[in-house]
N, C-alpha and C positions, 0 to 999 in steps of 0.2 A: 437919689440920682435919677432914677426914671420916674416918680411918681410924682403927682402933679395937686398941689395943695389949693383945692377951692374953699372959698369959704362956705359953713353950713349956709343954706337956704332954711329959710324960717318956714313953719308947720304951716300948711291952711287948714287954719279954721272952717272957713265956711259952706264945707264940703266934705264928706263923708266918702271915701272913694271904698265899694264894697269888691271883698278880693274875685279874682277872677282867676277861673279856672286854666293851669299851663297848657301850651299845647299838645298836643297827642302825638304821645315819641312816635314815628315812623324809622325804619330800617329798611335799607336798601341794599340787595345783591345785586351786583349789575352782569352783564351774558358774559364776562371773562371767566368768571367764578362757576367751578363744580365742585361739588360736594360728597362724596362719601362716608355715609354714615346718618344719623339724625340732626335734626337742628331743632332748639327749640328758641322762641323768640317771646320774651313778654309785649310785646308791642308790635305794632298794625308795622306789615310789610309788602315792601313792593320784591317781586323775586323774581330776576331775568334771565336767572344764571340754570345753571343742570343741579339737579340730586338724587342720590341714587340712596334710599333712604325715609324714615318717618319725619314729618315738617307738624308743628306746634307751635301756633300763632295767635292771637289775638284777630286780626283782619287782615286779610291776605288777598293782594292782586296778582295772581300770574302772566308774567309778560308774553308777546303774540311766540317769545321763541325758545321761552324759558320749557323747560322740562323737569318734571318732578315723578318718580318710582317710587312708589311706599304710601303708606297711609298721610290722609294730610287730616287733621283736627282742627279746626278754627271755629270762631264765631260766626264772621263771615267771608265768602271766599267768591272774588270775582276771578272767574278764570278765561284766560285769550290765549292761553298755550297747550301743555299737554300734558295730564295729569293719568298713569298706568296704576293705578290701586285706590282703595276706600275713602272716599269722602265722608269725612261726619263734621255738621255745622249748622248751625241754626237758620241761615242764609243762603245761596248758594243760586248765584248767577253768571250762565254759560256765553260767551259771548260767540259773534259771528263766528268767528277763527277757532272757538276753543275743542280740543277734543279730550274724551273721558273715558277711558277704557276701566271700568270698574263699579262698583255700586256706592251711591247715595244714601245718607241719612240725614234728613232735612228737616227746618221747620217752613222754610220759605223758597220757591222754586221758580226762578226765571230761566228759559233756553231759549235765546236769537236762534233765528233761521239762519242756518248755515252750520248751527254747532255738529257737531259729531258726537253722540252717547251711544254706548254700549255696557247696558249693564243694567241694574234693580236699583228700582227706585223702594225707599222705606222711609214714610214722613214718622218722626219722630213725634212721640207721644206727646200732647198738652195738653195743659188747660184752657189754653189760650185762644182763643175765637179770630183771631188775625192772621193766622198761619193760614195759607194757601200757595197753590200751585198758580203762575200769573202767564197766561198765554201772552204773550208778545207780537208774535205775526201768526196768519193763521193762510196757509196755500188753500187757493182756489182750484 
């Protein structure tokens, strides 16, 4: 009744099409949403919302209004909102607006002028010759 019978389409030959990788799931909290508790997420997130709690993510953007209390763990973490306990991430870029009342464990460290930090920095141990600190703007 609802399904609709086309006929097969024949195979091409004369082209080889090699698979391609799916998109990169993203998940979205949007700023109506608080939280309570931990979250953990296997896939990169956009978080606008409140939580009062540990966050465990893949890649993580903080929105300019979102708010996060508790340890956050990611890979990498752009933050524009306001993050009160421990960052660990291999990543970890501060934007204008963003504020961090707590300590850092990093392989990689951007902070725009204007961010707000409060707190110990610790780069995380490697092997890796690419890992640095990237000044961004420098006051005169």
């Amino acid at each position: 009744m609802f399904s609709r019978n086309d006929p097969p389409q024949p195979a091409k030959a004369d082209k080889a099409k090699a698979p391609t990788p799916g998109p990169t799931k993203r998940s979205y909290i949007g700023p109506d949403v608080s939280i309570q508790g931990n979250l953990s997420c296997a896939a990169d997130l956009q978080f606008d919302g409140t939580i009062d709690g540990d966050l465990d993510c893949l890649n993580l953007t903080v929105g300019d209004r979102a708010t996060i209390v508790g340890k956050v763990r990611v890979t990498s973490l752009t933050l524009n909102g306001s993050i009160s306990g421990f960052v660990d991430a291999q990543s970890v870029h501060l934007g204008a607006n963003a504020k961090l009342d707590g300590d850092i464990a990093y392989n990689s460290l951007a902070i725009d002028e204007g961010a707000m930090f409060e707190g110990n920095l610790r780069r995380r141990s490697s092997a890796s010759t690419d890992d640095k600190v990237t000044v961004l703007h420098r006051q005169q």
